[in-house]
N, C-alpha and C positions, 0 to 999 in steps of 0.2 A: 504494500500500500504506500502510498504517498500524497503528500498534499498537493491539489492540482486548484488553480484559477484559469481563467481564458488569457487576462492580458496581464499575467505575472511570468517574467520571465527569471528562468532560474535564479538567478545572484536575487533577485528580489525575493525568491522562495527561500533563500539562504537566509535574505535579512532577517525578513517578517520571522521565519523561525526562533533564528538568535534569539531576537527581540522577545517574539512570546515566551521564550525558554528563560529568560532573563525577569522578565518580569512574572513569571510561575515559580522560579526560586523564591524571588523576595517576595513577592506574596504567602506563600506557604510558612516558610518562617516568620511572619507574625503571629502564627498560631502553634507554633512548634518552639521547644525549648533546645532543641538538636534530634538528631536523630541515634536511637538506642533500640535499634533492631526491632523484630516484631510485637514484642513488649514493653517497650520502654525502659528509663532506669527502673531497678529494683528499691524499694523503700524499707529501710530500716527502722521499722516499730520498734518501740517499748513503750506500754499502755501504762497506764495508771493501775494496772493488777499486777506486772509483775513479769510475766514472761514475754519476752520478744516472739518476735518472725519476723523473715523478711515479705512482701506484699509486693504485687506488681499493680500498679496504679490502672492498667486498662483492663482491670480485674473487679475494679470500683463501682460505685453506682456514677460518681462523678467523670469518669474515663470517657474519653472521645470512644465510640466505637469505629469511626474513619478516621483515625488519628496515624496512620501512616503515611509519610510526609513526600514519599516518592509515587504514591496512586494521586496524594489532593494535587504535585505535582504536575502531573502526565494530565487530568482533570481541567487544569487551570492553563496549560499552554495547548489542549485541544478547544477550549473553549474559545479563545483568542484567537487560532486561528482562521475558528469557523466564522467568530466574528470580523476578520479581514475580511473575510468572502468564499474561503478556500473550503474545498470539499476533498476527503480522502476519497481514492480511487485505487485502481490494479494498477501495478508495474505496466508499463507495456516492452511487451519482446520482441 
């Protein structure tokens, strides 16, 4: 697949890409504190009773359930660049 418009020619399908890949980084890290694999950091409890555990925060009732930061990613620079104009299509051979 690839992104295709009628009067984009390649370098410009290059830019517009960058550009939405650049601005789908900084956008996702607003909401992301880094990235810690499929689960996040791990959180070291010690409760007011006494014994610890470690807790994985997307385990929480407060946990993003889409809080993987390379899908809101992929998300946020397909969105852009349907919003340029561009529609995914097949290779052509």
């Amino acid at each position: 697949m690839q992104w295709t418009r009628a009067d984009a020619t390649p370098e410009q399908v290059e830019a517009d890409m960058r550009t939405c890949r650049q601005e789908a980084w900084r956008e996702a890290g607003w909401s992301s504190l880094g990235y810690y694999g499929a689960f996040g950091p791990p959180l070291f409890v010690d409760p007011f009773f006494g014994r610890r555990f470690i807790g994985w925060p997307h385990y929480s009732p407060f946990a993003d359930p889409f809080g993987n930061r390379f899908l809101e990613e992929s998300r946020l620079t397909d969105f852009c660049m349907r919003a340029k104009g561009y529609q995914l299509a097949p290779l052509k051979q």
